[in-house]
mmCIF file of the N, C-alpha and C atoms, coordinates in Angstrom:
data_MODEL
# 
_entry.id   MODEL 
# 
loop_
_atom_site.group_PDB 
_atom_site.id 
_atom_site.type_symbol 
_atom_site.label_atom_id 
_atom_site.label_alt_id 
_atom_site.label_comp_id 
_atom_site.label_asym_id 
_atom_site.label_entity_id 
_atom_site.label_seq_id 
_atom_site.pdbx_PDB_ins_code 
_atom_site.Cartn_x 
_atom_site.Cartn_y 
_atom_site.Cartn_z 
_atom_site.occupancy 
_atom_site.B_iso_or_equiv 
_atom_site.pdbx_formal_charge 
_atom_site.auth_seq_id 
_atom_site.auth_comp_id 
_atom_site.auth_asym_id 
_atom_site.auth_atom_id 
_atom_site.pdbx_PDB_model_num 
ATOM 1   N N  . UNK A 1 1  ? 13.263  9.331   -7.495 1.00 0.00 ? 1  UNK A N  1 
ATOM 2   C CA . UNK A 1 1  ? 14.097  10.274  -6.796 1.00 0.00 ? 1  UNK A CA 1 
ATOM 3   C C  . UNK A 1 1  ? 13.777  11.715  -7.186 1.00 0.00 ? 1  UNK A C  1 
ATOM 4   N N  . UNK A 1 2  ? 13.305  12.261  -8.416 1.00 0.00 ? 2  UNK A N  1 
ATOM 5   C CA . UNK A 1 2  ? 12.929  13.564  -8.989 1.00 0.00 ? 2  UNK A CA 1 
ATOM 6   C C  . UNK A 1 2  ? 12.051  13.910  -7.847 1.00 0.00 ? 2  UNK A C  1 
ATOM 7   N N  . UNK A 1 3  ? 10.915  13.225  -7.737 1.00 0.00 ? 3  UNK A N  1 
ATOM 8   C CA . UNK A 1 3  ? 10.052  13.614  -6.883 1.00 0.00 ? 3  UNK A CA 1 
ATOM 9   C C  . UNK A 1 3  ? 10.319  13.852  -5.628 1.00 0.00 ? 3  UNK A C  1 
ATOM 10  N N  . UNK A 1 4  ? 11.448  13.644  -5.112 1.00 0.00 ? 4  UNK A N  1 
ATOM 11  C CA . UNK A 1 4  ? 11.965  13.573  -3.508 1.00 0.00 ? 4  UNK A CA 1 
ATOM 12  C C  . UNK A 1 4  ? 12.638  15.102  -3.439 1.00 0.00 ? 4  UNK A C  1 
ATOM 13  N N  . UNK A 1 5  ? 13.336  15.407  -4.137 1.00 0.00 ? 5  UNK A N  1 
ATOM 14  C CA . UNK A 1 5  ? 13.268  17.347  -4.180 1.00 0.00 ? 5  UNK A CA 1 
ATOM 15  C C  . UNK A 1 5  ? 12.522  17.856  -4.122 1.00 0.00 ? 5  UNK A C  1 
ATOM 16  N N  . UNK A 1 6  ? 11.114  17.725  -4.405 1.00 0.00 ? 6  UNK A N  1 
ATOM 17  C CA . UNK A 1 6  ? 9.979   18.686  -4.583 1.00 0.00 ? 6  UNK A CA 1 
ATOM 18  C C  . UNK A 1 6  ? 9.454   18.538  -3.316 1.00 0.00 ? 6  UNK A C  1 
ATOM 19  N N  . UNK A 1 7  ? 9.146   17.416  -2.282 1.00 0.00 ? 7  UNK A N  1 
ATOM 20  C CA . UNK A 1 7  ? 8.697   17.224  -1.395 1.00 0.00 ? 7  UNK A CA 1 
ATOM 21  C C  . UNK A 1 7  ? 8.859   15.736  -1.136 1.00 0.00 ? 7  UNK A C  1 
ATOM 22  N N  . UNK A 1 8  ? 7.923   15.443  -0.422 1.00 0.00 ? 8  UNK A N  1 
ATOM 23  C CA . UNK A 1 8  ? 8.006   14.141  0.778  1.00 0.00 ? 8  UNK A CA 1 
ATOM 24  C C  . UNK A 1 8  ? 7.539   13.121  0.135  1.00 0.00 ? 8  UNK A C  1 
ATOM 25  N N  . UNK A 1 9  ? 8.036   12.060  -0.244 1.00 0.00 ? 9  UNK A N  1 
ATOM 26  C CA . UNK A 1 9  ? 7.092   10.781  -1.477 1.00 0.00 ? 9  UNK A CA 1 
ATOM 27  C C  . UNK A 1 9  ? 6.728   9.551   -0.447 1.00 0.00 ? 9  UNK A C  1 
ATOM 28  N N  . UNK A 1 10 ? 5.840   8.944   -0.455 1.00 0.00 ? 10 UNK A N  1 
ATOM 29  C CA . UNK A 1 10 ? 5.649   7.884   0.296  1.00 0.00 ? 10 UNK A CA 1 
ATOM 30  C C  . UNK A 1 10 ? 5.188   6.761   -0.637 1.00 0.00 ? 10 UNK A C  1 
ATOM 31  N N  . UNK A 1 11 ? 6.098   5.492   -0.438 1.00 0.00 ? 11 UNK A N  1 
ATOM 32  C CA . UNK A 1 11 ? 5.124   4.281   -1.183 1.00 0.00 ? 11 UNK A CA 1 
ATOM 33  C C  . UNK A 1 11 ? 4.543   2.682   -0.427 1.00 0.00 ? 11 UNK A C  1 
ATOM 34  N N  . UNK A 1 12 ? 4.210   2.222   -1.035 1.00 0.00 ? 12 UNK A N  1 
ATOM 35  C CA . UNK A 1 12 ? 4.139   1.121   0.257  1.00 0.00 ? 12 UNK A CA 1 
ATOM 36  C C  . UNK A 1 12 ? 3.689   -0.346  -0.865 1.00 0.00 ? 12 UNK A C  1 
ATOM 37  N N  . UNK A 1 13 ? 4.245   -1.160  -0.200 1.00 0.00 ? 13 UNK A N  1 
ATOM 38  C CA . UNK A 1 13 ? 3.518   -2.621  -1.429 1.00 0.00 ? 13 UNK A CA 1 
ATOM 39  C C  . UNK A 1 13 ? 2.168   -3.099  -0.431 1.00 0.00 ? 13 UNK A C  1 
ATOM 40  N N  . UNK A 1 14 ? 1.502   -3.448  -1.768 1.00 0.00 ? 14 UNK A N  1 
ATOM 41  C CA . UNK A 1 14 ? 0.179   -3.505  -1.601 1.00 0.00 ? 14 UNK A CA 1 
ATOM 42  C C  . UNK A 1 14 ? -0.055  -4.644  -0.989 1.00 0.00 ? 14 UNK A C  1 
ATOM 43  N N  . UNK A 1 15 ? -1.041  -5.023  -0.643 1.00 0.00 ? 15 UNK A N  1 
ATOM 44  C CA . UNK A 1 15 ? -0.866  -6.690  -0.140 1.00 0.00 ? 15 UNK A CA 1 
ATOM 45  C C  . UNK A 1 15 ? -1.511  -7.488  -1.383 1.00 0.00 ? 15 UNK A C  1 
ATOM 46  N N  . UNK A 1 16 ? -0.398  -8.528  -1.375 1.00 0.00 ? 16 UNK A N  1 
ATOM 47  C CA . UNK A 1 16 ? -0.013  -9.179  -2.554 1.00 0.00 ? 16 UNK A CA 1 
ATOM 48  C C  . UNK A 1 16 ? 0.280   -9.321  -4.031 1.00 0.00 ? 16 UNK A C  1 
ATOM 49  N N  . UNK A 1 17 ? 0.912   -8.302  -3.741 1.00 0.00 ? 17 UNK A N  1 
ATOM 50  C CA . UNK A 1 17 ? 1.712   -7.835  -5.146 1.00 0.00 ? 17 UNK A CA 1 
ATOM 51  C C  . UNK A 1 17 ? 3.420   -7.933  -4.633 1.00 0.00 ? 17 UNK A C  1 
ATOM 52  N N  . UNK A 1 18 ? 4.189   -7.894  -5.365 1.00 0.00 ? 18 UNK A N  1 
ATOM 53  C CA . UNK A 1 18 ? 5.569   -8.027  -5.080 1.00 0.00 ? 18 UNK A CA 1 
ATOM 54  C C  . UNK A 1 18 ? 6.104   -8.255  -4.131 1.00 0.00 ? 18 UNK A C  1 
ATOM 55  N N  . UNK A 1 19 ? 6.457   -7.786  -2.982 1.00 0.00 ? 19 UNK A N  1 
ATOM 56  C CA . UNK A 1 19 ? 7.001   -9.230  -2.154 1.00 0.00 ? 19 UNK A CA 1 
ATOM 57  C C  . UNK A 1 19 ? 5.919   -8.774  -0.813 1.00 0.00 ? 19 UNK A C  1 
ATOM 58  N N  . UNK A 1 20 ? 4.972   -8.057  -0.766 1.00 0.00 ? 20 UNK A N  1 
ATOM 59  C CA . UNK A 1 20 ? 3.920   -8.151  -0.058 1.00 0.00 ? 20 UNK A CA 1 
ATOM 60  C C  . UNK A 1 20 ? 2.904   -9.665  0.086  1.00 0.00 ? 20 UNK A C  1 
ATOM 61  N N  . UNK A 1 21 ? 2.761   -10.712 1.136  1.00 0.00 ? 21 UNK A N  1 
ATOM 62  C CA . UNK A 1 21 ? 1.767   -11.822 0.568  1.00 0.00 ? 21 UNK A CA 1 
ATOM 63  C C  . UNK A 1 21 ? 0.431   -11.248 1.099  1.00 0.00 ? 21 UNK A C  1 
ATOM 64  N N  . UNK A 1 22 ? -0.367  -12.110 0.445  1.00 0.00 ? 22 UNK A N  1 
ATOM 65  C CA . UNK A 1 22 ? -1.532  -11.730 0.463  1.00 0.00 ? 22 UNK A CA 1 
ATOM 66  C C  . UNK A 1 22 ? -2.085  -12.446 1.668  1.00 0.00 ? 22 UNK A C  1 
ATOM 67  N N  . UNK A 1 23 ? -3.300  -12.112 2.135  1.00 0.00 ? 23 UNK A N  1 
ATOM 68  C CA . UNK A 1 23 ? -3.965  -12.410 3.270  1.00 0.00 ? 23 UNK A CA 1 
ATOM 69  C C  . UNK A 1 23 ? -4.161  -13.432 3.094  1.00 0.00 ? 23 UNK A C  1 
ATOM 70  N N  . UNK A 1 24 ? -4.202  -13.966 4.705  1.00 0.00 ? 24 UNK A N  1 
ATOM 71  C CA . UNK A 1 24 ? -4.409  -15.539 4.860  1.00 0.00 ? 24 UNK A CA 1 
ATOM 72  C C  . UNK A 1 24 ? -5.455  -15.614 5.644  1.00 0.00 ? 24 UNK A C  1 
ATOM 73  N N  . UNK A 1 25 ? -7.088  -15.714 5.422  1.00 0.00 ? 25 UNK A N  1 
ATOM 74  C CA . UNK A 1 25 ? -7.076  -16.790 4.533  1.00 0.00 ? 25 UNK A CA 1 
ATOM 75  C C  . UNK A 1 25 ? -7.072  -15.847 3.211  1.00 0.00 ? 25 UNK A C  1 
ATOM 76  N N  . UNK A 1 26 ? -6.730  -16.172 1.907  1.00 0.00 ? 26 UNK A N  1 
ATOM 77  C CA . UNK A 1 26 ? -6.913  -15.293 0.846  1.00 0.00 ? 26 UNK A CA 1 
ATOM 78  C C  . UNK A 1 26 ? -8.617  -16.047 0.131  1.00 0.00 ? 26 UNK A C  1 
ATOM 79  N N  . UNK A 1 27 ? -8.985  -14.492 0.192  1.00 0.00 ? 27 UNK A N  1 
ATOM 80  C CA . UNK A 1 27 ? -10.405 -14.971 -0.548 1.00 0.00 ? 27 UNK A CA 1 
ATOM 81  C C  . UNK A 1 27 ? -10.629 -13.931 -1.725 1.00 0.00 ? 27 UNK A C  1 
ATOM 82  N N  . UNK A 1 28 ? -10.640 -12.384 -1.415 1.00 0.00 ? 28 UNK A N  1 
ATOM 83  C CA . UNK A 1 28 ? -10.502 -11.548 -2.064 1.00 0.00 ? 28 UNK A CA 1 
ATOM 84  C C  . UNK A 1 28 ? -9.916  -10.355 -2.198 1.00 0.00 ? 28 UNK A C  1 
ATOM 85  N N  . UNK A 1 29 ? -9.320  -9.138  -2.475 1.00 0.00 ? 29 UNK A N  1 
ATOM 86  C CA . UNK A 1 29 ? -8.933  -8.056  -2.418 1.00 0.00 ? 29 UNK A CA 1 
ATOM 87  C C  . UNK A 1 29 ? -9.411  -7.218  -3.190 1.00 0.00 ? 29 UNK A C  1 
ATOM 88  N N  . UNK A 1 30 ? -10.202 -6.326  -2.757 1.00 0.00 ? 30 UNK A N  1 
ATOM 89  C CA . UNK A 1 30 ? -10.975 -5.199  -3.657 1.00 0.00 ? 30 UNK A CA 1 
ATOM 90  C C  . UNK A 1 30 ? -9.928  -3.885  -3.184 1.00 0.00 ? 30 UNK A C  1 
ATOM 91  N N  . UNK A 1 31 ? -10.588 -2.704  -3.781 1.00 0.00 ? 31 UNK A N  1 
ATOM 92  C CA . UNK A 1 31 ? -9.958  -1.403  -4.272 1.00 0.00 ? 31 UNK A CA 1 
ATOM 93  C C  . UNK A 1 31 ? -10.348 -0.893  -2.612 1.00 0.00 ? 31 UNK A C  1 
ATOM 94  N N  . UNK A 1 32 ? -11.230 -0.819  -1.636 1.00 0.00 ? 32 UNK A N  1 
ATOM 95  C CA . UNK A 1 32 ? -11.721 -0.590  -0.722 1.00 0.00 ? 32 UNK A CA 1 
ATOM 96  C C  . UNK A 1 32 ? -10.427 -1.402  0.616  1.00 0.00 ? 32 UNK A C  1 
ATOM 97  N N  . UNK A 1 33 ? -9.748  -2.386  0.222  1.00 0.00 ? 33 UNK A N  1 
ATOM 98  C CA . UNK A 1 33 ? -8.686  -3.453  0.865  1.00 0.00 ? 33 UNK A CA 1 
ATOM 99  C C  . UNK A 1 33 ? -7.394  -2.203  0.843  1.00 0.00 ? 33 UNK A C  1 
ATOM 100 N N  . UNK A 1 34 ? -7.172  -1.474  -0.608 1.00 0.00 ? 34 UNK A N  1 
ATOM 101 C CA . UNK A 1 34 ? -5.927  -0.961  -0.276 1.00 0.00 ? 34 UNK A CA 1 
ATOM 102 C C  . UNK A 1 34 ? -6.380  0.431   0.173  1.00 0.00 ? 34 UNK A C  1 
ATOM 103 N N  . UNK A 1 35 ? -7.251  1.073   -0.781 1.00 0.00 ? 35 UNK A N  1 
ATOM 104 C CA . UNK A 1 35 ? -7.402  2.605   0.333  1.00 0.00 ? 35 UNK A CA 1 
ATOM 105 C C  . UNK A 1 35 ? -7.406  2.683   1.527  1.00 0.00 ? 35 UNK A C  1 
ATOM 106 N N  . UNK A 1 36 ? -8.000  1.360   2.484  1.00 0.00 ? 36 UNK A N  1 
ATOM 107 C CA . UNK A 1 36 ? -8.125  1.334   3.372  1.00 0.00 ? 36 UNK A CA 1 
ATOM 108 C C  . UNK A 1 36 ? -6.330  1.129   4.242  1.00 0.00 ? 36 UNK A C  1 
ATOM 109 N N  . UNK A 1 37 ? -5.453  0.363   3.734  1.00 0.00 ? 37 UNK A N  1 
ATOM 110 C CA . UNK A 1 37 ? -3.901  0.374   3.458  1.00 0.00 ? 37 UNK A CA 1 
ATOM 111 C C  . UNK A 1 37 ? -3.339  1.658   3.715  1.00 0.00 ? 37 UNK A C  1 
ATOM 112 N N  . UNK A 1 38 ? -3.709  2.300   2.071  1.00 0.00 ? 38 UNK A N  1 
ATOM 113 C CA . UNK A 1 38 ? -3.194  3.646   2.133  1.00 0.00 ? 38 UNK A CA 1 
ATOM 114 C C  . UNK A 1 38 ? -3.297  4.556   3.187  1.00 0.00 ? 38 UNK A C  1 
ATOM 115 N N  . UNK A 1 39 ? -4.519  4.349   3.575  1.00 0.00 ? 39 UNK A N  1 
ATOM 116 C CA . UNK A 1 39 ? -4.894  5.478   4.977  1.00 0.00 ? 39 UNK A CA 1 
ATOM 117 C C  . UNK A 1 39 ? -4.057  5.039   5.743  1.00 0.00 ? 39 UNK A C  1 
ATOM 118 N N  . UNK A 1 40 ? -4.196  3.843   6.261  1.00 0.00 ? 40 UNK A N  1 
ATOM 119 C CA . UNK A 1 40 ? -3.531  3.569   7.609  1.00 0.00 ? 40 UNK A CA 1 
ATOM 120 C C  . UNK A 1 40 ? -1.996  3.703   7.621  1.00 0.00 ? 40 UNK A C  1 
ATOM 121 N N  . UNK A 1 41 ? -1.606  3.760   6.202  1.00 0.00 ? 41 UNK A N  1 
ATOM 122 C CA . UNK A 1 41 ? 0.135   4.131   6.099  1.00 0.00 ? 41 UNK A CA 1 
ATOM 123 C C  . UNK A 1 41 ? 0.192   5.663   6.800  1.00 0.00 ? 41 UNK A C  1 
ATOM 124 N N  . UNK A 1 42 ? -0.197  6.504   5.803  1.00 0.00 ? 42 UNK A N  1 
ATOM 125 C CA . UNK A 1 42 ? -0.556  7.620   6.033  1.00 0.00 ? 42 UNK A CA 1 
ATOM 126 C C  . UNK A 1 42 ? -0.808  8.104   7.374  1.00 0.00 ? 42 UNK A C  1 
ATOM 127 N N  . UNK A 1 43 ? -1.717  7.589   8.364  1.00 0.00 ? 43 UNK A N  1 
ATOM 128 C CA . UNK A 1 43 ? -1.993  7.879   9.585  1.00 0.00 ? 43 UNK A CA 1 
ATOM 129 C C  . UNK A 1 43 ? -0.770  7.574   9.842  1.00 0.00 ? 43 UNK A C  1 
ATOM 130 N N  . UNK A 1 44 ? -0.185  6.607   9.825  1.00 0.00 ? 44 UNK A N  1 
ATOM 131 C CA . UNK A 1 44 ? 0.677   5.875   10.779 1.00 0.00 ? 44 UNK A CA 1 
ATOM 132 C C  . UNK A 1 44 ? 1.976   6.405   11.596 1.00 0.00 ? 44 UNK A C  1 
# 
């Protein structure tokens, strides 16, 4: 919440971590899986 005075915070669950599931079929998730996430939040 500190951070929400200063400006605009955005978060998002990753896929498959906390109640995000992971892809089906699940084979792998690299660092390239969520930036690619992040952007598209971001655009969105």
């Amino acid at each position: 919440m500190e951070l929400a005075r200063h400006g605009r915070c955005i978060i998002y669950g990753r896929r498959g971590f906390h109640r995000s599931a992971p892809p089906v079929p699940f084979e792998t998730l690299d660092l390239v899986d969520h930036v690619d996430d992040a952007a598209a939040a971001l655009a969105g």
